[in-house]
N, C-alpha and C positions, 0 to 999 in steps of 0.2 A: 317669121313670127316675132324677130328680136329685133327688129330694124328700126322700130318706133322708138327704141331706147337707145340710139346710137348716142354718144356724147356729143358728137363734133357737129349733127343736125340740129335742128331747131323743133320742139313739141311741140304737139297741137295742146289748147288750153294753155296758154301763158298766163300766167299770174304778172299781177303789176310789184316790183320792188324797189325799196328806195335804192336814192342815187348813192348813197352810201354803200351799200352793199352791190347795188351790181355794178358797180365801178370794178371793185376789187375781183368781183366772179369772171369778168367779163376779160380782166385781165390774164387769169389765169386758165383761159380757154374753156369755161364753166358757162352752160347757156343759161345769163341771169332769167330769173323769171318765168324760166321752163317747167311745165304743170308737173312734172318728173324727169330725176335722172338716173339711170343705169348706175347699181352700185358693186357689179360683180364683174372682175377684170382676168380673163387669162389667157391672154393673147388678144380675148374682141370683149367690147363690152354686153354686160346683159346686166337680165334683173328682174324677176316676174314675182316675188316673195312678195312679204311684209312691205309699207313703206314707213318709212323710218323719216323723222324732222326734225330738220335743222333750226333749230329757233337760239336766236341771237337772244345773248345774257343782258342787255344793254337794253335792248329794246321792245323787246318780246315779237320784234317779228319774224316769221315762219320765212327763213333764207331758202329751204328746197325740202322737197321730198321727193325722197331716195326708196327705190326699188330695191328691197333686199335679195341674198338668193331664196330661190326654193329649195328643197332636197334633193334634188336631180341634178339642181346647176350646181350645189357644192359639191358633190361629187362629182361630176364632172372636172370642175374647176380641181378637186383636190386628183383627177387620175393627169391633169394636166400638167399641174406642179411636180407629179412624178417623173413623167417625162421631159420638163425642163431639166429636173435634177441629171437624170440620164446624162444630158448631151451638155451640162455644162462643167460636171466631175469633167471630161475630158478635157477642157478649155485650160492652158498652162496658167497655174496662180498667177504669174505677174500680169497675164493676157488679163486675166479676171481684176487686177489691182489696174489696169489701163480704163475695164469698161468705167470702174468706180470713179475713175480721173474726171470722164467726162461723164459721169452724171452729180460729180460736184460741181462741175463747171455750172453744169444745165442749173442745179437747183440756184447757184450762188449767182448767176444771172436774175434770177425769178426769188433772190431772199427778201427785198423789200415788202412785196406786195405779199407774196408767200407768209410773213409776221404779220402782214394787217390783216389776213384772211384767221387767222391762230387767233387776231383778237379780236375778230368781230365774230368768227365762232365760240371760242372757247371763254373769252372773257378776258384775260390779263393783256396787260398795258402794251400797249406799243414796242417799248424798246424791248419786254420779256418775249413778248411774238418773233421780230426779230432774232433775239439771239438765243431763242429756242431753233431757228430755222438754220441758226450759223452752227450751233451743235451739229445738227445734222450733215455738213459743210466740211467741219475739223473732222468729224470720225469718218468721211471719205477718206480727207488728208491722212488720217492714222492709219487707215487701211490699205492705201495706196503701198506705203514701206511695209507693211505687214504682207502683203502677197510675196515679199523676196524672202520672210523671215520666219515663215510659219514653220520653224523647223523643229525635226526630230532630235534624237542624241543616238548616239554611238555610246553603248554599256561594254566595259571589258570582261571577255568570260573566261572561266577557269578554265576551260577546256583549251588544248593545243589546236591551232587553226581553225578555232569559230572567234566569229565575232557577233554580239546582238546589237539589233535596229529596235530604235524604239518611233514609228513610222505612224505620224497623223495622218489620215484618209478623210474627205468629205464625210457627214453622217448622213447626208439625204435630204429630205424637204423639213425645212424648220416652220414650226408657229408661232407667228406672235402676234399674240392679243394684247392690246394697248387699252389704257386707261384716257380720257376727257384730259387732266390736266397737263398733258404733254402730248399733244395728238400727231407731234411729226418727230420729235426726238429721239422719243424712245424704239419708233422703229427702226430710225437712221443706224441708233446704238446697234438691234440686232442682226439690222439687213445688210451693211458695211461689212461686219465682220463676217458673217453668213454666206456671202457673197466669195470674196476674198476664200473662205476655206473650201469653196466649191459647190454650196448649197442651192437649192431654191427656197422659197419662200412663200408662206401664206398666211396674207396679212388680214385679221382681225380685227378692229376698229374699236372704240367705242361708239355705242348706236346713237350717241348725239355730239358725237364729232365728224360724221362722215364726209363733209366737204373737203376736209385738210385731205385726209387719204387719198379720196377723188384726185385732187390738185398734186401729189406727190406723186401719187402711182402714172398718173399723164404722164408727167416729165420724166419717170424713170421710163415708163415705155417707151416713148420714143427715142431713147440713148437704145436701150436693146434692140429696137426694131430696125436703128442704122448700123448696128452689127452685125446683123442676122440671127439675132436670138433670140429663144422663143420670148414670149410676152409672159409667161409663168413664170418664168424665176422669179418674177414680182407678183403674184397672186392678189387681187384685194378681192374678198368676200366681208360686204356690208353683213348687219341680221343682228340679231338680239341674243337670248342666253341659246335657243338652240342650237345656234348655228357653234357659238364656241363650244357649247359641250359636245357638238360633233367634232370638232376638230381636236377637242383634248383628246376623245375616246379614240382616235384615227389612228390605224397603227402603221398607216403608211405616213404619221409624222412623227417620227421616233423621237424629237426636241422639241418641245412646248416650251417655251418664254409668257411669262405669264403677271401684269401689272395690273394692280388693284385691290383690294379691300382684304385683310387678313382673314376672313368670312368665308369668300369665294378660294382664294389662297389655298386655303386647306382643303377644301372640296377637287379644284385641280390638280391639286399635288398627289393627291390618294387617287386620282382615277387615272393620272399617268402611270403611277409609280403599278397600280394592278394591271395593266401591261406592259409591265417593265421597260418606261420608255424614260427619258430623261427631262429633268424639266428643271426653268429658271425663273426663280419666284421671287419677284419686287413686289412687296406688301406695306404694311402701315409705317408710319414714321411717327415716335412720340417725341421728337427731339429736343435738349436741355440743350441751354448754355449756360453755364457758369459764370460768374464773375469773381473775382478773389478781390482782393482790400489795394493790392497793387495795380490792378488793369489800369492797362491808357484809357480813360473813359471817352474821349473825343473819339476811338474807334470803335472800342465796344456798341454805346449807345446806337450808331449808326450799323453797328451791323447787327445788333438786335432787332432795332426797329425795323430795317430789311426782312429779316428772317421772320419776326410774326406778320409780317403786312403785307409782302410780297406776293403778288399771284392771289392776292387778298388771303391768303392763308390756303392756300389750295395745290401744297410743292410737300411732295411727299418726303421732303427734307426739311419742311417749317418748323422754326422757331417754337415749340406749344408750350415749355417748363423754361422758367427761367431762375435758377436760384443762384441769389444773391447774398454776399456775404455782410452779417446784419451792421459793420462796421461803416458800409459804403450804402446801405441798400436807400433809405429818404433821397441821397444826393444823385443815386443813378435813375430811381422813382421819379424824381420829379423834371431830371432834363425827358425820360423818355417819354414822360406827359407831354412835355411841350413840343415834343415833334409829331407826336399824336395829333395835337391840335392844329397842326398847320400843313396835314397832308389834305392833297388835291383829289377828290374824288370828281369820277364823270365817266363817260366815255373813253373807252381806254385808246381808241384811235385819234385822241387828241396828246398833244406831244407831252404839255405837262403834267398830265394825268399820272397820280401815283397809287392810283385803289377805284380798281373795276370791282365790276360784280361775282355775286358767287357764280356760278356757272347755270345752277336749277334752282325751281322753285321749293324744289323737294331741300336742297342745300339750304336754303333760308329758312328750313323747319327744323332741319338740323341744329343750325347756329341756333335757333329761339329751344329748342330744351334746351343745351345744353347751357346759355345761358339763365335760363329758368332754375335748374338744378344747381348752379351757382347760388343764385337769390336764395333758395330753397333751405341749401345748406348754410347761411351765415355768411356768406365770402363777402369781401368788402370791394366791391366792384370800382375800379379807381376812374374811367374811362368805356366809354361805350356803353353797348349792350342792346344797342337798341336798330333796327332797319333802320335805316336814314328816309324822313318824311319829307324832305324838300319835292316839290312838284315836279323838277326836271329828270329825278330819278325815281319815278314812281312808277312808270315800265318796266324798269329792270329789275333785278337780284340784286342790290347792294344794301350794304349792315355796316355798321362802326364796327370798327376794330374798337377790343375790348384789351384789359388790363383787370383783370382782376387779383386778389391777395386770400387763397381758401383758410377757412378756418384750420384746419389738419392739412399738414405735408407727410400723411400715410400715402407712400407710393401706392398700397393695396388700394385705397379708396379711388373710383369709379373717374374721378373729378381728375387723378390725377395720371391714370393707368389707362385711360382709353382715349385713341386716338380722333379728334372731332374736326376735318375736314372743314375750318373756317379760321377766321381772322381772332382766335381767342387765346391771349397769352397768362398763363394761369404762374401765381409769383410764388416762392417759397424761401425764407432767410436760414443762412446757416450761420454757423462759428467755427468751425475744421472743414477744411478740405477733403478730409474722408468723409464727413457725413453728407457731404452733396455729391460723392464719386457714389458712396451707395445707394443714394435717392435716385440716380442719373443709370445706375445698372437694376434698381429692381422692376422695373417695369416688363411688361411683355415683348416689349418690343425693342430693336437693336441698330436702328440706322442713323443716324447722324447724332454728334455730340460735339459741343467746345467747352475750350476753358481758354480764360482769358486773364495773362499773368505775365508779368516778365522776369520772376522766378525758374531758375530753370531745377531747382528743384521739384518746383509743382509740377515742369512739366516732364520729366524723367518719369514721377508716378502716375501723370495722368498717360501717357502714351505706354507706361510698359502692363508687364501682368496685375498690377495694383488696380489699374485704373479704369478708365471707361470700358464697357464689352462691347460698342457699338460697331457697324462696319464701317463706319465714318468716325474717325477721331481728332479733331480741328485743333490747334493752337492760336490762339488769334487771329483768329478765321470764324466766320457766323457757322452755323448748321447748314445751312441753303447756298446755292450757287457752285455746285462741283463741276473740277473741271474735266473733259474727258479724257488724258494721259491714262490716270490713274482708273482700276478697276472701278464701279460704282454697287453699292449692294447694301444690303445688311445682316445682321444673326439676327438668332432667336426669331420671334415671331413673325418678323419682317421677310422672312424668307428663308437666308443663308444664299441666294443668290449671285452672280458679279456678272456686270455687263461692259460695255467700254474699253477703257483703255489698262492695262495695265496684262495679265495673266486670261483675260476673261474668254478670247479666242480660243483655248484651248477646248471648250466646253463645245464648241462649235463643229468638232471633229472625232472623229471614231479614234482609239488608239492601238495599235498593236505592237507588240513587241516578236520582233521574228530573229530568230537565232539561225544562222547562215556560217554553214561548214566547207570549209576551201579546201580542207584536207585528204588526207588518204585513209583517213580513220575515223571510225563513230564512236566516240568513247561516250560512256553516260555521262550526264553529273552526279557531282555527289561522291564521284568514286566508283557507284554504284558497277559490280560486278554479274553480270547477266548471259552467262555461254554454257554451250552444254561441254 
């Protein structure tokens, strides 16, 4: 019944695609042109659900339509992933940190084409495609040394010949639902480490990025299928809000990993946590950067302009508050004007393309209220504001990046406290560096912050308990661009989650502490006296 969806044949009904796009499908072992493709992976592919489409931000044309699961095939697929989990708990960690060796190989073979597939899906620029795909690349690498390191502690007990283990175990099948503006990253972050602690996986997509997933989960299958292991440790299940909220409710996946809108956020978090299952939430980003009266403005300016314009504004660590101190603020205003005026918009598959489109149509309705609500309120719009009318961009999703100066710098006010998914950098001038650390923590939200000083006063308070509450806190570093050594995450409203590199493996594993007596004796603790 499922034959007609196999990936690796050709479908009946082909659609015609440009050369641009099935160049890159074609490369990636994707049948350009094919009237459908199988978007449910667990061992074999299938897909009889919803179809779900991939429509290019650039051009508006319809790249594939994907077969989502049905009810039957996600459960299927999710009793699948159960039993990967089974047989690969027994697989020795470092066995596990080898499979991960070669399916960096695999991807980092296929990173090219793999980053043009990212931007002619998703929409950002060439070299961000790229080294969004190299991410995924490094946290192999990270996880590689992490299967010899994933260790426990030895606690010393009061008692005469015990000693206690404090012993990480596998937790079982992980979920992660992913978000459109990072469609291969973010799952690299959770499935590397996941992997590594002995897990299986089941990946959830965004329903209009499903090609990237397609093209990853191929090449991870075939690393496991020349190992001999099952195809579910890598799960993909295509599908829309049912399918995730199946997979949040599943209590055979006791670790939800979960990116996207602080809206949905809370909705997952509460329907994990009422089956007491554990979950890792990457949510909204409202992120400031600072400027003080001493910044090196040569770096500053460039790595603001980075941070609001990047990914067109669509990097859940974007640049959106910038407050400036009112000493410097005209002289930083008007160079970041003029780099405003001389960025390359187009096609982001051309090299020196520096501002693709928003991703949807629905995004460019976004960007037009919220800058309407601008106009609305007074704000002195310095830059932008407007879809870009040129004729060659009139298929796509692209908007000026904006600059604008609001009348009120009330962190409470709408303008400045809610997170708006576009290229819109909203200004505000201080006079103390306390009063822009407090603008920079009242907000809802808690994921990335800089300041920019060569003071190391300033930066004693901005990094200790004075200072920023974010989970990101930069020093002459933009908001946007984290590397993956380090945990990645945020407080407050953003989640309180960490993925990556730094501590965040631990969250990836069950924990116990087992107390182990070598002696000739059972004494209580505590002293505790208990005989008759």
């Amino acid at each position: 019944m499922l034959l007609r969806h196999t990936v690796c044949g050709t479908l009946q009904g082909a659609r015609s695609l440009s050369t641009r796009a099935s160049a890159i499908l074609s490369s990636l072992d994707i049948p350009a042109g094919a009237a459908e493709l199988p978007g449910v992976y667990d061992g074999q592919w299938s897909g009889s659900g919803d179809v779900l489409e991939s429509v290019c931000p650039t051009t508006g044309e319809v790249l594939a339509r994907v077969r989502s699961a049905t009810p039957h095939e996600l459960h299927e697929a999710l009793g699948k992933s159960k039993e990967a989990y089974l047989h690969l708990r027994t697989v020795p960690a470092p066995k596990r940190g080898e499979l991960l060796r070669e399916i960096r190989e695999a991807l980092s073979a296929k990173r090219d084409v793999l980053g043009a597939l990212v931007s002619l899906e998703m929409g950002k620029i060439k070299t961000e495609g790229i080294g969004e795909v190299q991410e995924f690349v490094d946290i192999c690498d990270y996880a590689v040394g992490l299967s010899r390191m994933m260790n426990g502690r030895v606690v010393a007990s009061e008692r005469p010949g015990h000693t206690i283990l404090e012993v990480p175990n596998p937790i079982g099948v992980v979920g992660v639902l992913t978000a459109f503006n990072f469609p291969v990253a973010v799952y690299g972050w959770n499935f590397s480490l996941s992997v590594a602690a002995g897990n299986a996986n089941v990946w959830k997509p965004s329903p209009s990025t499903p090609l990237c997933s397609i093209a990853i989960t191929k090449i991870i299958a075939r690393v496991l299928e020349k190992n001999g292991l099952p195809g579910a440790v890598s799960t993909l299940i295509t599908g829309g809000r049912d399918v995730g909220e199946a997979i949040v409710a599943s209590r055979d996946v006791p670790l939800v990993s979960f990116t996207g809108s602080e809206a949905v956020g809370r909705v997952v978090g509460k329907a994990v946590q009422s089956r007491f299952g554990k979950s890792i939430l990457e949510l909204g980003g409202n992120n400031a950067s600072i400027i003080m009266p001493d910044a090196d403005m040569s770096l500053a300016v460039p790595a603001v302009f980075f941070g609001a314009i990047g990914t067109a504004g669509q990097r859940c660590t974007s640049t959106r508050r910038l407050y400036l101190h009112r000493a410097i603020a005209p002289k930083f205003l008007d160079a970041l004007q003029k780099l405003y005026a001389t960025i390359s918009v187009g096609d982001p598959l051309v090299d020196d393309t520096l501002l693709g489109p928003l991703h949807t149509r629905a995004a460019v309705g976004i960007y037009r209220d919220a800058v309407e609500r601008l106009w609305q309120s007074g704000a002195d719009i310095l830059i932008g504001g407007r879809k870009y009318d040129h004729a060659a961009l009139s298929q796509g999703n692209f908007v000026q990046p904006t600059i604008a100066v609001p009348k009120t710098t009330d962190p409470a006010d709408k303008i400045w406290s809610t997170e708006t998914f576009a290229p819109i950098l909203n200004v505000g001038l201080f006079d103390e560096l306390e009063q822009a650390i407090e603008w920079n923590n009242a907000v809802p939200q808690g994921l990335s912050s800089s300041l920019w000083t060569r003071d190391i006063r300033n930066v004693g308070k901005w990094i200790g308990p004075e200072g920023s509450d974010a989970g990101i806190v930069n020093v002459n570093v933009g908001t946007s661009g984290a590397e993956i050594g380090a945990a990645f995450g945020g407080n407050k409203s953003t989640g309180w989650g960490r993925e990556s590199g730094g501590d965040a493996w631990k969250q990836y594993v069950r924990w116990s502490a087992c107390t182990v007596n070598f002696s000739d004796a059972a004494p209580l603790a505590q002293g505790v006296s208990f005989s008759t």
